[in-house]
C-alpha positions as CSV (number, residue, x, y, z in Angstrom):
1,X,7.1,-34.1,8.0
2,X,3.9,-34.8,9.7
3,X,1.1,-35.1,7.5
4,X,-1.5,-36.7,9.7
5,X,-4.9,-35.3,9.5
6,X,-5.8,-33.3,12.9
7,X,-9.5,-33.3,13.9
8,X,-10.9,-31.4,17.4
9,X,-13.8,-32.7,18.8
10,X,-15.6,-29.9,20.8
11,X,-18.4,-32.1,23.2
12,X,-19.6,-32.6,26.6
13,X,-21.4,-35.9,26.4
14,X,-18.6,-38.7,27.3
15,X,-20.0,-41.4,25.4
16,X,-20.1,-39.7,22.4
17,X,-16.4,-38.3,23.0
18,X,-15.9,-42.0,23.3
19,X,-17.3,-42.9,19.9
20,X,-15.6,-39.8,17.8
21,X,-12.2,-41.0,19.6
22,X,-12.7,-44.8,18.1
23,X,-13.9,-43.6,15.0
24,X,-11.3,-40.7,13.8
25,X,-8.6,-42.5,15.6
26,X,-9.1,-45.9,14.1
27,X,-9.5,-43.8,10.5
28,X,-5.9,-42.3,11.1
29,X,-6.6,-39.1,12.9
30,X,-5.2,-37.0,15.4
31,X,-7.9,-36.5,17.5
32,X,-8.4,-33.8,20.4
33,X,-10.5,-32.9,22.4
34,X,-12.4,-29.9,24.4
35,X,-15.8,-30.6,27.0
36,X,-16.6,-26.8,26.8
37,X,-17.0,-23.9,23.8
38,X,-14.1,-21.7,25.5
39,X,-11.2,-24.7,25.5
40,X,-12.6,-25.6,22.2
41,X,-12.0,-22.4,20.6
42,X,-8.5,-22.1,22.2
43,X,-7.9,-25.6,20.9
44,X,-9.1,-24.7,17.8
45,X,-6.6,-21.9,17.7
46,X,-3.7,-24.1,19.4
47,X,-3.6,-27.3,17.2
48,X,-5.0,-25.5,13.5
49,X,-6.9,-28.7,12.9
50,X,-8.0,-29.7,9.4
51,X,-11.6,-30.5,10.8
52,X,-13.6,-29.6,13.9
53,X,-16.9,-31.6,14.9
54,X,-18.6,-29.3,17.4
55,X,-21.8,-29.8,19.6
56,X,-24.8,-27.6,19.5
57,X,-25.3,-27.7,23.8
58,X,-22.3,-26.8,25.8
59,X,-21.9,-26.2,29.1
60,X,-20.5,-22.2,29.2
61,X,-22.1,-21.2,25.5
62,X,-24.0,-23.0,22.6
63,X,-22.0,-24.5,19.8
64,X,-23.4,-21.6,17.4
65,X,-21.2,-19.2,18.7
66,X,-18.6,-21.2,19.4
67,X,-18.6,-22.0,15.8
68,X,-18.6,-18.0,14.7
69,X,-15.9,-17.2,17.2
70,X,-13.5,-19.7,15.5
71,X,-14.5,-18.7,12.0
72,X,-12.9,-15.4,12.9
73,X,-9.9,-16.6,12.9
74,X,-9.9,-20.1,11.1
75,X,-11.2,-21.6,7.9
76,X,-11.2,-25.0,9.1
77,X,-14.1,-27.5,8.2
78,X,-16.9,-27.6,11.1
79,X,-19.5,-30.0,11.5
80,X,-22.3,-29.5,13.7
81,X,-23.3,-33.1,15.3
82,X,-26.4,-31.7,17.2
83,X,-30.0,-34.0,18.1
84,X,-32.2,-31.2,16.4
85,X,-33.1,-31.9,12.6
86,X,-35.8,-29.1,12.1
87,X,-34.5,-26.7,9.0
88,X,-34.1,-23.6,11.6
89,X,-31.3,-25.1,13.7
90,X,-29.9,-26.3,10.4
91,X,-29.9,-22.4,9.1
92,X,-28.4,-21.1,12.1
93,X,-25.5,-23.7,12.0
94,X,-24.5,-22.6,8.6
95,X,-24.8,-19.1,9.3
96,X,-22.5,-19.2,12.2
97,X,-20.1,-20.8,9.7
98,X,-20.7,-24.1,9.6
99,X,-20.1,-26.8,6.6
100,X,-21.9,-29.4,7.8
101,X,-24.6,-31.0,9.8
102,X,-25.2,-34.3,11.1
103,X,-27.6,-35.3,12.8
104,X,-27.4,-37.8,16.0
105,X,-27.0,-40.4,16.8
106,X,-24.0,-40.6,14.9
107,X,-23.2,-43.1,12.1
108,X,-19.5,-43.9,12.5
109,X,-19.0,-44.6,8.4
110,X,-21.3,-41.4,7.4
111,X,-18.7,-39.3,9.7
112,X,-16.1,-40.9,7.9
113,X,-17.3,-40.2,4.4
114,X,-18.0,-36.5,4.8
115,X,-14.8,-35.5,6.6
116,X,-13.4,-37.1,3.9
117,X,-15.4,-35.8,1.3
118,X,-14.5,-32.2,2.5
119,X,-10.6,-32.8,2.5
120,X,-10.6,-33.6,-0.9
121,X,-11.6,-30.4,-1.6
122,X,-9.3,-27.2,-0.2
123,X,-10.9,-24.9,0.4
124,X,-10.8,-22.0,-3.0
125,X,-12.6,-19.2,-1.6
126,X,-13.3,-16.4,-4.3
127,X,-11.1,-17.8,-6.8
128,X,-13.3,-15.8,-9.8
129,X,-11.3,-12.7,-9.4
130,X,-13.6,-9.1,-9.2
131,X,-14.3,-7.4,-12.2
132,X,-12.2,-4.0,-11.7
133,X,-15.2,-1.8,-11.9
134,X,-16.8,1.7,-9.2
135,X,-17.6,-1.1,-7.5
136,X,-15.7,-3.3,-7.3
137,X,-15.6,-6.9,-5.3
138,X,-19.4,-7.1,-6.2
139,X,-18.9,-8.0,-10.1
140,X,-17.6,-10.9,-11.3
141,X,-16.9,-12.4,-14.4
142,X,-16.7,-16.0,-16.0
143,X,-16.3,-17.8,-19.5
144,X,-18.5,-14.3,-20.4
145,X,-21.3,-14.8,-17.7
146,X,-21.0,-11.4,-15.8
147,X,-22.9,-10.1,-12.8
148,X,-22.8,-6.9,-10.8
149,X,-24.2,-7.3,-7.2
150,X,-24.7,-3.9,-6.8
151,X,-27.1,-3.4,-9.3
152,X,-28.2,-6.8,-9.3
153,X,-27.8,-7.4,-13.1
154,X,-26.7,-10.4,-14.9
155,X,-25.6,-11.0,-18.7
156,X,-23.7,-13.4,-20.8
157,X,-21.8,-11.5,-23.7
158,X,-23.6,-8.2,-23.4
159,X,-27.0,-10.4,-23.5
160,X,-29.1,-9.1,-20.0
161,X,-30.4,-12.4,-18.5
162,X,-33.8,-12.0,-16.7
163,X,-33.1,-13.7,-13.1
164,X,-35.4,-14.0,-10.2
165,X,-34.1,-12.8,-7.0
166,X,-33.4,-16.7,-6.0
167,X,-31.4,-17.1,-9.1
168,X,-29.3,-14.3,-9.0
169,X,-28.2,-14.9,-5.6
170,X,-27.4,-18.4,-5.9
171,X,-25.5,-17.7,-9.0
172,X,-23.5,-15.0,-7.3
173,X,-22.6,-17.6,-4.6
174,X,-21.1,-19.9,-6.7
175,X,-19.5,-17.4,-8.6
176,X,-18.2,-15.8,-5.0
177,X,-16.6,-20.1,-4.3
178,X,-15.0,-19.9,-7.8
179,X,-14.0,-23.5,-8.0
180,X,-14.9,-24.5,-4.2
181,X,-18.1,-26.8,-4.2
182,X,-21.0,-25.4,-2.3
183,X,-23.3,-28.2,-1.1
184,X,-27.3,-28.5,-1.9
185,X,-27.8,-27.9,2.2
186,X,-25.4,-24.8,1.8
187,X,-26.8,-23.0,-0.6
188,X,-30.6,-24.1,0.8
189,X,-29.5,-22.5,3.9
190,X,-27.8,-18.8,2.6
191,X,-30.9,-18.6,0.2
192,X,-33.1,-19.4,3.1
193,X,-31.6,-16.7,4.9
194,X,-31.5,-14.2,2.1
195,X,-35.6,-14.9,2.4
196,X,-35.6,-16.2,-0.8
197,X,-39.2,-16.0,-2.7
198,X,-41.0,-19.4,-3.3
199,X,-40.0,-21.9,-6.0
200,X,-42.2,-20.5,-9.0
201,X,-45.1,-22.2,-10.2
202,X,-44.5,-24.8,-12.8
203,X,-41.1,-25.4,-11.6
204,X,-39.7,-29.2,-11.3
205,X,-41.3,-30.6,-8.0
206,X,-41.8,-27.0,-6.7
207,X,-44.7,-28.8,-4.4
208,X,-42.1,-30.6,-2.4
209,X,-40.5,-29.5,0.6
210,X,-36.9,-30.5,0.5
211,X,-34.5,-28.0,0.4
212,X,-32.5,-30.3,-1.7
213,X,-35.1,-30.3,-4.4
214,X,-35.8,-27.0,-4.3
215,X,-32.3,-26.4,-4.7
216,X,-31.8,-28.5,-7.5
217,X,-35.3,-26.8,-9.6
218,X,-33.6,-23.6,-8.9
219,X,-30.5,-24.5,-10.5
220,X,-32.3,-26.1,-13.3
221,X,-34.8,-23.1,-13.9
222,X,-30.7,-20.8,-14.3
223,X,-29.4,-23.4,-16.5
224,X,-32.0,-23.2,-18.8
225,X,-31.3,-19.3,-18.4
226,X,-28.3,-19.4,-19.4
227,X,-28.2,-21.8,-21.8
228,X,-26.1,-24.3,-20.1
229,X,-26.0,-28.1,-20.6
230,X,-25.8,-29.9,-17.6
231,X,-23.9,-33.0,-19.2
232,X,-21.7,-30.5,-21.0
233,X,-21.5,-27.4,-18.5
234,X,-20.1,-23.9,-19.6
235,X,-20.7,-22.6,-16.2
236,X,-23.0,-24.4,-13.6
237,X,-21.0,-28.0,-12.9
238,X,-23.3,-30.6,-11.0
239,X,-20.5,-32.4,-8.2
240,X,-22.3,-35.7,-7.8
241,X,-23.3,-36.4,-4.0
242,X,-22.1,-33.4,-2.6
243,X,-23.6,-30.1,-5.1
244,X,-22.6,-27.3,-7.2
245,X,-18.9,-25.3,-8.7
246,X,-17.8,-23.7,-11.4
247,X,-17.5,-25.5,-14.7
């Protein structure tokens, strides 16, 4: 049985074909590769690779919607490796299904460490089963936490919880990933994208402007919510490095 790890790099620039080919081969991958967005998605489709790093510029389409094409078919991991760092290309890559995004030039051992860091957790995509209700798919349920996207209400054994918009989605995402982690740049990005309203006043570092911050005052403004204890979680579970699951 061959359980080798199967990456496809989809890039045009040689040199950097050159690096990913030294660096996921010498790490004990089975590496191919597409120059354009079209062979990349058929090679994508062809070889069902555990990974794909994909470039943002490509000669017949941009690697955007090369990235939502495959994720109509494939859950794999994709990483964008693109030269833009500004927070709007960073949004667009996770809408269009992306997991991650590095940016160049690339750092062989950081490469390394986040493909890894990804394998280690399969994927568990709505693993919080749907509360059977008129609606249902948009409640869901666990350890007595209970939320109905519909009406956009939250409560923990019958209590109603008083969430801010911000809150209540980020909560219904991680409920939605069950026991999948969802990383801080993730979850900056859906809420960005959801036009989520302003940390509030008073919150932990609410002046700064790191999504990763802002993330992390969010998620401590719901714990405190809810009642949870970070160190002893009932529901929100910190993953060290990488972000947020299920407790």
């Amino acid at each position: 049985m061959n359980d080798r790890r199967v990456v496809v790099v989809i890039e045009q620039d040689e040199q950097v074909r050159a690096l990913l080919r030294a660096t996921l081969g010498d790490a004990g991958f089975e590496v191919h590769f597409a120059a354009t967005g079209e062979s990349g998605v058929e090679l994508v489709r062809a070889k069902q690779p555990d990974t794909v790093t994909l470039d943002v510029v490509l000669p017949d389409m941009n690697g955007y919607e090369v990235a939502r094409r495959i994720r109509e078919f494939s859950h794999t991991y994709i990483i964008i490796l693109t030269a833009r760092s500004d927070l709007r290309a960073t949004i667009r890559g996770f809408d269009a299904g992306a997991d991650d995004y590095i940016v160049k030039p690339i750092r062989p051992r950081e490469l390394r460490a986040r493909i890894d860091g990804m394998l280690r957790r399969p994927r568990k995509l709505r693993t919080v089963a749907p509360v059977r209700t008129a609606t249902a798919g948009s409640s869901y349920e666990h350890n007595g936490l209970r939320i109905d996207s519909a009406t956009r209400a939250a409560s923990i054994g019958g209590r109603s919880l008083a969430l801010t918009r911000t809150e209540f989605d980020l909560l219904r995402i991680l409920l939605e990933r069950g026991t999948g982690v969802v990383t801080k740049a993730e979850l900056a990005a859906l809420l960005g994208l959801m036009q989520q309203e302003a940390v509030q006043p008073g919150a932990a570092d609410a002046s700064t402007r790191d999504p990763g911050r802002i993330i992390e005052a969010h998620v401590g403004n719901l714990r405190r919510k809810l009642g949870d204890d970070a160190r002893r979680p009932r529901w929100l579970k910190t993953v060290r490095g990488s972000g947020y699951t299920l407790a």
